[in-house]
C-alpha positions as a Markdown table, in Angstrom:
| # | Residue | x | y | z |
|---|---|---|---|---|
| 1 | Unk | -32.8 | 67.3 | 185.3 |
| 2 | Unk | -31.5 | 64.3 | 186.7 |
| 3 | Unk | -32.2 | 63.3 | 190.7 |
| 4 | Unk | -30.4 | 60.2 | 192.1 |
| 5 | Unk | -31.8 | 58.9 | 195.7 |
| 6 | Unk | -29.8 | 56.9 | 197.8 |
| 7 | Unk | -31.7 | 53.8 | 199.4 |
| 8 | Unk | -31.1 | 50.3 | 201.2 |
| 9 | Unk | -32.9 | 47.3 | 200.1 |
| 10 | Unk | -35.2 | 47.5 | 203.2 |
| 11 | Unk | -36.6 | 50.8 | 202.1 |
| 12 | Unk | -36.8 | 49.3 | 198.7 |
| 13 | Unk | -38.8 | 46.5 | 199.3 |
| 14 | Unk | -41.2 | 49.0 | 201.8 |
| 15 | Unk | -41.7 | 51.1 | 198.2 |
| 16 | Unk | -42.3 | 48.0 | 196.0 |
| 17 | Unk | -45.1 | 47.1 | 199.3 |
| 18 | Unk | -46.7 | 50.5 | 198.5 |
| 19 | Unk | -47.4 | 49.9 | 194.8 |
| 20 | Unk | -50.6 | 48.9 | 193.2 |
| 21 | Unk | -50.5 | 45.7 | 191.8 |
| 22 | Unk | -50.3 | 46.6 | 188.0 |
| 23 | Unk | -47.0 | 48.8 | 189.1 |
| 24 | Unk | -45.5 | 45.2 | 191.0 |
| 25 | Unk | -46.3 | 43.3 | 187.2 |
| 26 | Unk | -44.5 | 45.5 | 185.7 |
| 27 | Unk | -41.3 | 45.7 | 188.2 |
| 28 | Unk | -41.7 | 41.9 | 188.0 |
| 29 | Unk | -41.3 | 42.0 | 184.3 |
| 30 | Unk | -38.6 | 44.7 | 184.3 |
| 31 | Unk | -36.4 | 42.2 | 187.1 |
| 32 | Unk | -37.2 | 38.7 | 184.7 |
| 33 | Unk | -35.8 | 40.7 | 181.6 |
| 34 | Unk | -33.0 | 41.9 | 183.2 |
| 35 | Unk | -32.2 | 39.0 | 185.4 |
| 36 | Unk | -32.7 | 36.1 | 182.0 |
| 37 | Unk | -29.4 | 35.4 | 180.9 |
| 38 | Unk | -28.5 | 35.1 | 184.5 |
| 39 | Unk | -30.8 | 32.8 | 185.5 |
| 40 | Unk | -30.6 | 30.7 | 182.4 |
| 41 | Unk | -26.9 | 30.0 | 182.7 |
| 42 | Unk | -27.6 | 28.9 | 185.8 |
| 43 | Unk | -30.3 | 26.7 | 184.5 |
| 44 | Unk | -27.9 | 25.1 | 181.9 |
| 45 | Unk | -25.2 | 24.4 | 184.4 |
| 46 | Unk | -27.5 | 22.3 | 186.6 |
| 47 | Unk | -28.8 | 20.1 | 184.1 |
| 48 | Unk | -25.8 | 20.1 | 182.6 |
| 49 | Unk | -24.4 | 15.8 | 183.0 |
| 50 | Unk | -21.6 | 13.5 | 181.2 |
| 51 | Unk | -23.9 | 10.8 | 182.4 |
| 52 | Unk | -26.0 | 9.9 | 179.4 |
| 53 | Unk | -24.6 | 9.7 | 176.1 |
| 54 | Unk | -26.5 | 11.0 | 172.9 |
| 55 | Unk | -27.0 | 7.4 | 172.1 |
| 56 | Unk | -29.2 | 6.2 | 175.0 |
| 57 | Unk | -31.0 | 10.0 | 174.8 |
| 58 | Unk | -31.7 | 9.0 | 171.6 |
| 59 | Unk | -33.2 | 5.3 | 172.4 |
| 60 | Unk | -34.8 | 7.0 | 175.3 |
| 61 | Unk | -36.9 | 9.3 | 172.3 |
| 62 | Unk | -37.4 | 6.5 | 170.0 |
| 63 | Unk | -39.0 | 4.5 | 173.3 |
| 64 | Unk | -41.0 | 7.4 | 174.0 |
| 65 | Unk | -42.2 | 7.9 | 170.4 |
| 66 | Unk | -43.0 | 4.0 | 170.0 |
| 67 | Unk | -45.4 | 4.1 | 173.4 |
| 68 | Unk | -47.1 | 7.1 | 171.8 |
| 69 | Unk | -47.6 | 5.6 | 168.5 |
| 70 | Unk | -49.0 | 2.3 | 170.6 |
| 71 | Unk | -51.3 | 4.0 | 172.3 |
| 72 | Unk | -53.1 | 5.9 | 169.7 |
């Protein structure tokens, strides 16, 4: 048997007030899996820059490594 229930996002949120908090992990969990590829596209696209070239981000690494190796 299949029962669909209409609700806004008000009464929604009043629900998701009511749970315990083991029941609000797991809707968190639920909402980060289904929400990833979303979220990570939208990651990409603000880092995303034509403003450094692969050779400075590549002298920026080799700085990086060198103060490591210097400091040991």
């Amino acid at each position: 048997m299949v029962i669909s229930v209409a609700i806004d996002f008000s009464q929604l949120k009043t629900v998701v007030e009511q749970c315990n908090l083991d029941e609000k992990l797991e809707l968190l969990e639920l909402l980060e899996k289904e929400t990833f590829s979303i979220r990570f596209k939208k990651f990409l696209n603000q880092i995303k820059t034509d403003e450094l070239s692969l050779e400075e981000i590549t002298a920026e690494v080799e700085a990086v490594r060198q103060a490591r190796y210097h400091a040991q």
